[in-house]
C-alpha positions as CSV (number, residue, x, y, z in Angstrom):
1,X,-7.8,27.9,-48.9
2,X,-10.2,28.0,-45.5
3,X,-12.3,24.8,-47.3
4,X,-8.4,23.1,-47.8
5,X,-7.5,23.2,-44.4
6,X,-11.2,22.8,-43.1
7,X,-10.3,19.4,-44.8
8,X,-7.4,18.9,-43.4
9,X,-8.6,19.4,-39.5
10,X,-11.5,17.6,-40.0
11,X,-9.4,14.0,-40.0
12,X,-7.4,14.9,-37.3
13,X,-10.6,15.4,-35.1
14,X,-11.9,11.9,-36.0
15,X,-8.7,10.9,-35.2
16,X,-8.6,12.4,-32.3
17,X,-12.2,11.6,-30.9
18,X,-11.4,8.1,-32.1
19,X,-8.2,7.7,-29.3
20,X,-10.6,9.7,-26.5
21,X,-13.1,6.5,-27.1
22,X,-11.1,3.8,-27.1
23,X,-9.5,5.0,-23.8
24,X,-12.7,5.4,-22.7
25,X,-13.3,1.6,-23.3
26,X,-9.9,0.8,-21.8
27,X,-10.9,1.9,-18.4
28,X,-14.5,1.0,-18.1
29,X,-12.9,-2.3,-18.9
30,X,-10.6,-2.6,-15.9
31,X,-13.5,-0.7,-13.6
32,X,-16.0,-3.5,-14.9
33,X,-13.0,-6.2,-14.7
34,X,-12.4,-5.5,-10.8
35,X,-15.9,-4.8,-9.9
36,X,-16.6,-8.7,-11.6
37,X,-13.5,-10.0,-9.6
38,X,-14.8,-8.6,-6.2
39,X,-18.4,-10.2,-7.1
40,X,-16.9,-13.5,-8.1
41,X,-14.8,-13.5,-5.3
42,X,-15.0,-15.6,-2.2
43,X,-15.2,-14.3,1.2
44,X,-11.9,-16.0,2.9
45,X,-12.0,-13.9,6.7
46,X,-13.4,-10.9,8.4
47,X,-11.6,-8.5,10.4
48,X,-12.5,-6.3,13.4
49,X,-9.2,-3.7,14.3
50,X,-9.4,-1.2,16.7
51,X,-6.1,1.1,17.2
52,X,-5.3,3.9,18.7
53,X,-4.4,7.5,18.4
54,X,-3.0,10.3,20.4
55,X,-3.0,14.0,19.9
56,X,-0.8,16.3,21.7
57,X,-1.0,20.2,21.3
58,X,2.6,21.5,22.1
59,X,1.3,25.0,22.1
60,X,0.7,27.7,24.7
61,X,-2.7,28.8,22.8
62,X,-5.7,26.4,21.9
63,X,-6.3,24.8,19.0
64,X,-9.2,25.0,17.0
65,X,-10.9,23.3,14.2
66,X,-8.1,21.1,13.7
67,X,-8.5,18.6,11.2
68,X,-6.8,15.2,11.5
69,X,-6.2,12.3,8.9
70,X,-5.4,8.9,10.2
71,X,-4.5,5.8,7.6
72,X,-7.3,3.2,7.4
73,X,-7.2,-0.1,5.9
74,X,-6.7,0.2,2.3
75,X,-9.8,-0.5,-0.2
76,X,-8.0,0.0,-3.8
77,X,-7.2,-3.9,-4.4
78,X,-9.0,-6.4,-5.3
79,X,-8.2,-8.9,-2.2
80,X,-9.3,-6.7,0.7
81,X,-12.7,-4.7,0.8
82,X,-13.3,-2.2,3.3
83,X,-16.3,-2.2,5.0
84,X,-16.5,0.4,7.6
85,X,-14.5,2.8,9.7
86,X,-15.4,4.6,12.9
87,X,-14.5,7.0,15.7
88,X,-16.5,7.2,18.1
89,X,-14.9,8.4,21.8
90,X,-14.8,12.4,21.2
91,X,-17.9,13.6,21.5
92,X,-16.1,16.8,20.1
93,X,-15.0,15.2,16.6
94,X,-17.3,15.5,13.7
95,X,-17.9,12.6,11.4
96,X,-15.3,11.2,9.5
97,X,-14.6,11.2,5.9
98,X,-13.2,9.0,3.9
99,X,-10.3,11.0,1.4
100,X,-7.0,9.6,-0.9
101,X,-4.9,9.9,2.3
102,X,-6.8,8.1,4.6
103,X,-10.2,8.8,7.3
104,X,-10.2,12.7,8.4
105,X,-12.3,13.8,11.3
106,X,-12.5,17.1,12.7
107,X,-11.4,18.3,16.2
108,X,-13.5,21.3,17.4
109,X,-10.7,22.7,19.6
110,X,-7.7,20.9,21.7
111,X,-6.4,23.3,25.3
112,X,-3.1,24.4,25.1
113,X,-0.6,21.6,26.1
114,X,-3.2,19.0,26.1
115,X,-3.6,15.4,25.4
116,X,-6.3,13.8,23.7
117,X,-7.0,9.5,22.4
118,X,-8.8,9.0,19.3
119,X,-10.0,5.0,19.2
120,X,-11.1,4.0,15.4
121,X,-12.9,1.1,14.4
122,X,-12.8,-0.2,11.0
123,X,-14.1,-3.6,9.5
124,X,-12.3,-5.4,6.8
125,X,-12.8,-8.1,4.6
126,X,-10.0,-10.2,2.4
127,X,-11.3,-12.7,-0.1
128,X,-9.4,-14.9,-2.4
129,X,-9.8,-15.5,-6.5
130,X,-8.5,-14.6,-9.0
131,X,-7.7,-10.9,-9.1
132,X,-7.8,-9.2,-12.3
133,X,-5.6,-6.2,-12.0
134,X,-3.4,-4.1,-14.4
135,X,0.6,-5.3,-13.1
136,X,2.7,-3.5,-15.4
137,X,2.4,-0.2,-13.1
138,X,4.4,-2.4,-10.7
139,X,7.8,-3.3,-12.9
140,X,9.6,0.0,-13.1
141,X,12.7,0.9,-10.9
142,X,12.3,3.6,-8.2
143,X,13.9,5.1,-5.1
144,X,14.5,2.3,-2.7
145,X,13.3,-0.5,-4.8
146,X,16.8,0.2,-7.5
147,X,15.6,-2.9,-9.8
148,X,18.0,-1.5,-12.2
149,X,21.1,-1.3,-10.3
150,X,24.3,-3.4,-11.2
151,X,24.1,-4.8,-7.9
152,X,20.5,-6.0,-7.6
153,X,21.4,-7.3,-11.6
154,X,24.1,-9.7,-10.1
155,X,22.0,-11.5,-7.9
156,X,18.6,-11.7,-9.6
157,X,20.8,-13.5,-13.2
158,X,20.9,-16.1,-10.7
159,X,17.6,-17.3,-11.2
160,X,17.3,-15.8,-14.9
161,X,17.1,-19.4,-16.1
162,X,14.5,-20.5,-14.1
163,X,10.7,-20.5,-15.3
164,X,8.9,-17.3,-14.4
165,X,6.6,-19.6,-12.1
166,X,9.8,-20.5,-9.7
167,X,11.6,-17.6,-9.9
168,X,9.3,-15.8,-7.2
169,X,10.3,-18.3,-4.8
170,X,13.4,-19.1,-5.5
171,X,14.2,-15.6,-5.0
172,X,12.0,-15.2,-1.4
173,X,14.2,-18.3,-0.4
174,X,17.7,-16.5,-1.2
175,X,16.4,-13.1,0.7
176,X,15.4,-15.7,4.2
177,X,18.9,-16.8,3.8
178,X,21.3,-14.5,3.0
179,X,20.0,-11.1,4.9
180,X,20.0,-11.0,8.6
181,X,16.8,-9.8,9.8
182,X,16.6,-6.5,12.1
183,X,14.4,-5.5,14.7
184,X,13.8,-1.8,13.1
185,X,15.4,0.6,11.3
186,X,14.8,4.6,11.5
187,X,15.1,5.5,7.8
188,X,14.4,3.5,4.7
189,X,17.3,2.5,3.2
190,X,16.4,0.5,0.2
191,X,17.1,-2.8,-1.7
192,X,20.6,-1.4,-2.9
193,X,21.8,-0.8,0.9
194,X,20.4,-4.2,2.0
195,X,22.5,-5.9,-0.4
196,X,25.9,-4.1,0.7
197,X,25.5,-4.9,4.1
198,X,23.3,-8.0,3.9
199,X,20.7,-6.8,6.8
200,X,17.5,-4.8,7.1
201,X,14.3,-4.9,8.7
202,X,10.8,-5.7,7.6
203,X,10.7,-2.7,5.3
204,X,14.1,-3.4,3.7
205,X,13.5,-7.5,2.7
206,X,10.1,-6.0,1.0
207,X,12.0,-3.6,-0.9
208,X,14.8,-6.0,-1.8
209,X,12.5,-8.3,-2.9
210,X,10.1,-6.5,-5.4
211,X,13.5,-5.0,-6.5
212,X,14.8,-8.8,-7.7
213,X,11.7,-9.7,-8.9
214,X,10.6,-6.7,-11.2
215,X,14.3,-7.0,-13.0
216,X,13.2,-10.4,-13.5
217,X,10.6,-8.6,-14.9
218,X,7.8,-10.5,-12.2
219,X,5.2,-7.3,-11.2
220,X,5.8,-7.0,-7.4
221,X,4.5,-4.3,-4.8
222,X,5.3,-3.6,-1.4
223,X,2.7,-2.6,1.3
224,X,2.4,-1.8,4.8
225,X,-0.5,-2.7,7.2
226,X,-0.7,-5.4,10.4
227,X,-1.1,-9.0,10.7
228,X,-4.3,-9.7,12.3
229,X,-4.5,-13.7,12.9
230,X,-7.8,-13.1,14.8
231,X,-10.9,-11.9,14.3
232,X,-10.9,-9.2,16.4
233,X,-7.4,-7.5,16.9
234,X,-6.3,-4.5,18.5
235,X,-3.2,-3.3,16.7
236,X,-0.2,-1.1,18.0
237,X,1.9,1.4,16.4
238,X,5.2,-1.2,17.1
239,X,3.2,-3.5,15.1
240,X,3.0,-2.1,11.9
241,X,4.8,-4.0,9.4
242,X,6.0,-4.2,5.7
243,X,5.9,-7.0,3.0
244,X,5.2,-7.5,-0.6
245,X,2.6,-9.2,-3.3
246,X,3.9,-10.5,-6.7
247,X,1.5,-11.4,-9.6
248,X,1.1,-15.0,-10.8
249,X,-1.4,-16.7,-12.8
250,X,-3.8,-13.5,-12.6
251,X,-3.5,-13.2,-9.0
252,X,-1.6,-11.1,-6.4
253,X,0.6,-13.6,-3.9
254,X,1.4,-12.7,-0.6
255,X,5.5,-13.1,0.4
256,X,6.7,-11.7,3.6
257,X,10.7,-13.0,4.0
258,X,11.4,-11.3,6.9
259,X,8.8,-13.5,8.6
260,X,9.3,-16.9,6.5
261,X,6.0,-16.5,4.9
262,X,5.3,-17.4,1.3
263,X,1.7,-17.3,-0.8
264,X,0.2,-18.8,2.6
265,X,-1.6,-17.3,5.6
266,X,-2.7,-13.9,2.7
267,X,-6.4,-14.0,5.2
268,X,-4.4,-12.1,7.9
269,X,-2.4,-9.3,6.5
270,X,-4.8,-6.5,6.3
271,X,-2.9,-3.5,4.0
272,X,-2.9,-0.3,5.1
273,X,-0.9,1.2,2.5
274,X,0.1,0.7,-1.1
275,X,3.8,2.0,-1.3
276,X,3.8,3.4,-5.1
277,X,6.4,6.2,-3.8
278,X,8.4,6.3,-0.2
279,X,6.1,9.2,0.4
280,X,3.5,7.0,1.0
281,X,5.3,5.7,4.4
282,X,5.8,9.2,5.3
283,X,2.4,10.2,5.8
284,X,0.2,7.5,7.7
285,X,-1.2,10.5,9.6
286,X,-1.1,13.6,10.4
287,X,-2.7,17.1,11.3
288,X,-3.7,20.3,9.8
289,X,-2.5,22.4,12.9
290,X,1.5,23.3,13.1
291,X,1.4,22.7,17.3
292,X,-0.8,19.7,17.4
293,X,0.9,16.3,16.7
294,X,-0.6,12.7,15.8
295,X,0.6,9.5,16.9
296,X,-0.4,5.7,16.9
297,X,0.4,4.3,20.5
């Protein structure tokens, strides 16, 4: 009976070590795929940003060791590379560190009540070519971007007999003319909204628009980061801004409706964040210390 079922297990475990390999192979073939884009790549522009931070501690007692994470330019696509981040104007903060949220540096102690700037530094590079990346992460329906609502449904069968190469821009040309832009909205309030009342801001035409174009079933993500025409920019916290990337022909393409831009001027956006879940916007920086608060001025 043991030999019987020693026969038995022993198929499942090829089986089994079988799948553990070839997803093995599936992944060191997107790693080796993006590492061969970035080398075959060309170098389109260069950015220098400096910004800003404040830190406030509200308390009545000092704060120490607080640590603080601050959103850097992001280095997880293809298109942009990071080269290099810095803050250097405190001689009490301790080197930075890069982690999954961001660049987190460490504030030896903050008085009660008191105010302190943190200047970063960081160096970017965007390049162009074609950009091998896995889209299908980028097609599903989710809060704010309602891809399978009836509503978003109605107006995206427009284009549904158009090729899958026009539809992206047929659809960025119906957003530019049927929603009023808007200087800036508190909350997020998603593609679904934007279509009942026909406005938004920057961060509603980006959701509206990867909502039409994955139920056209067109990979689409939104982002958030600054537009940096030269090469040296100092950015402000008003400045921060939302748009979108749809894949085409292998490659990520820039559309931006709220500001009339289509698969043009890509060398200036610098992204700062990847919005996989509304979270995402929620958290561009912040502190470990309940009494000490962050903000971009």
């Amino acid at each position: 009976m043991k030999c019987l079922i020693g026969q038995r297990i022993r198929p499942i475990a090829i089986v089994v070590l079988l799948l553990a390999l070839v997803g093995v192979v599936y992944w060191v073939v997107i790693y080796l795929n993006q590492t061969e884009t970035r080398q075959n790549s060309t170098t389109v522009s260069q950015k220098h940003l400096r910004y800003q931070f404040e830190l406030h501690n509200r308390g009545e007692a000092v704060a120490d060791q607080v640590d603080i994470t601050l959103f850097i330019p992001d280095d997880s696509l293809p298109f942009q590379r990071r080269i290099g981040t810095k803050a250097g104007n405190l001689a009490q903060l301790s080197s930075g560190e890069y982690t999954e949220d961001g660049f987190r540096l460490r504030l030896k102690r903050i008085a009660p009540y008191a105010r302190k700037s943190i200047i970063l530094d960081a160096q970017v590079e965007i390049t162009s070519g074609m950009h091998i990346v896995e889209p299908g992460q980028w097609l599903a329906a989710q809060r704010y971007i309602e891809a399978d609502h009836p509503l978003v449904r109605r107006v995206a069968q427009q284009f549904s007999s158009l090729s899958k190469h026009l539809q992206p821009k047929a659809v960025y040309s119906w957003v530019v003319e049927n929603i009023q832009s808007l200087n800036y909205i508190r909350e997020s309030r998603g593609a679904v909204w934007v279509l009942e009342n026909r406005k938004g801001d920057c961060t509603e035409f980006s959701y509206l628009y990867v909502a039409l174009l994955r139920h056209l079933g067109i990979p689409a993500m939104p982002v958030g980061g600054f537009i940096a025409r030269q090469p040296s920019t100092v950015l402000g916290g008003a400045d921060y801004h939302n748009w979108a990337y749809f894949h085409q022909d292998g490659e990520w393409k820039l559309a931006d409706p709220q500001n009339g831009v289509f698969d043009q001027s890509a060398e200036n956006y610098v992204v700062f964040r990847v919005i996989r879940d509304p979270e995402d916007e929620r958290a561009k920086f912040f502190t470990s210390h309940p009494d000490v608060l962050v903000f971009m001025r």
